[in-house]
C-alpha positions as CSV (number, residue, x, y, z in Angstrom):
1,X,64.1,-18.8,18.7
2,X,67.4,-19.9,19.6
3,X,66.7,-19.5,23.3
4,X,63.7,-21.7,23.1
5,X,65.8,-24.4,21.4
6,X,68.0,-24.0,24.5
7,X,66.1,-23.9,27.4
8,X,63.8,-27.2,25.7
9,X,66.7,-29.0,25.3
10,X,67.4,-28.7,29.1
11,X,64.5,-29.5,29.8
12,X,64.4,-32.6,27.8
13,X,67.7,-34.0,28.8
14,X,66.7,-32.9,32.5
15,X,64.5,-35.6,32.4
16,X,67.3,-38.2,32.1
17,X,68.2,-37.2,36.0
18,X,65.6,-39.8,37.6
19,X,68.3,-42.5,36.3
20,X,71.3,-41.0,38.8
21,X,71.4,-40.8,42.3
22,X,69.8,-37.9,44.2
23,X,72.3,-36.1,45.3
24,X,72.0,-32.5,43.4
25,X,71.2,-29.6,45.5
26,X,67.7,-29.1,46.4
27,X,66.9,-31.9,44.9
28,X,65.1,-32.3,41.5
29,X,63.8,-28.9,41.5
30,X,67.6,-28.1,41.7
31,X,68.8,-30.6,38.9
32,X,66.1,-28.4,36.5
33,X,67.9,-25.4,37.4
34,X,71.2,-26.7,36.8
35,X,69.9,-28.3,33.1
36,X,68.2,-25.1,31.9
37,X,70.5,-22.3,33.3
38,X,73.1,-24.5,32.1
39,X,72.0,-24.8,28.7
40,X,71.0,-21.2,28.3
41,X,73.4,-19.9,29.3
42,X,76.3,-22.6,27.5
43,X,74.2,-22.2,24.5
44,X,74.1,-18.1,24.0
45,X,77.8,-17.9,24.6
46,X,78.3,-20.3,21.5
47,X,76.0,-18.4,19.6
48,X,77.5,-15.1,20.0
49,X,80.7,-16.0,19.6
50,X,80.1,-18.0,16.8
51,X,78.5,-15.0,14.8
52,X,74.9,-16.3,14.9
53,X,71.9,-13.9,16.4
54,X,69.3,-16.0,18.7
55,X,67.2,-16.0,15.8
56,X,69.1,-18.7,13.7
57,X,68.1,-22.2,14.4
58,X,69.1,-25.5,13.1
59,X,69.9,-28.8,14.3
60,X,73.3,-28.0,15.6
61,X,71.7,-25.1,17.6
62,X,70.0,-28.2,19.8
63,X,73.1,-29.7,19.9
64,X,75.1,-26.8,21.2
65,X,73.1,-26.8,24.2
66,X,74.3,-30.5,25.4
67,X,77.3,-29.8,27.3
68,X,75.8,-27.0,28.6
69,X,73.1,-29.1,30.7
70,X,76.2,-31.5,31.4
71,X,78.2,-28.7,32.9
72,X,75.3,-27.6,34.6
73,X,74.2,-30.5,36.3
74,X,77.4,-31.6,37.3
75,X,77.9,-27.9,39.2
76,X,74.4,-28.5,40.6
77,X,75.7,-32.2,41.8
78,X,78.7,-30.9,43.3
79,X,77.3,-28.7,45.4
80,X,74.7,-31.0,46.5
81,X,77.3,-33.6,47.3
82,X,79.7,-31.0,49.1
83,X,76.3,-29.6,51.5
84,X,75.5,-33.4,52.3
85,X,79.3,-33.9,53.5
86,X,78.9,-31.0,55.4
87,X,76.1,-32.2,57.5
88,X,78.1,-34.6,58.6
């Protein structure tokens, strides 16, 4: 259940990306990747280590996955800005 917490909460806060410039690799369908792999994968590593199986949910569970999508959108963006400085 955990896991579904995780990859709706990228989801949700992907949509907040219309508001930035669109620089992310490939684009929006990139941006998505970043948010969700991002959160997914941010989000189990907190849950293992913190002791919890992917079957325990609760509002911090949601939570957890936040600076997931924020690390994984800003990888995304990096690489997006670093391929359009190299086409030029």
């Amino acid at each position: 259940m955990a896991l579904l917490v995780f990859f709706i909460t990228g989801i949700a806060l992907w949509h907040f990306t219309v508001f930035l410039p669109d620089h992310f690799w490939q684009g929006i369908v990139g941006a998505f990747l970043g948010a969700v792999l991002g959160a997914v994968i941010f989000g189990m590593i907190v849950q293992e280590v913190s002791g919890k199986s992917l079957g325990d949910t609760n509002l911090g569970t949601a939570l957890t996955a936040v600076p997931g999508v924020a690390i994984g959108l800003g990888v995304v963006y990096l690489l997006g800005v670093r391929s359009e400085q190299n086409l030029d």
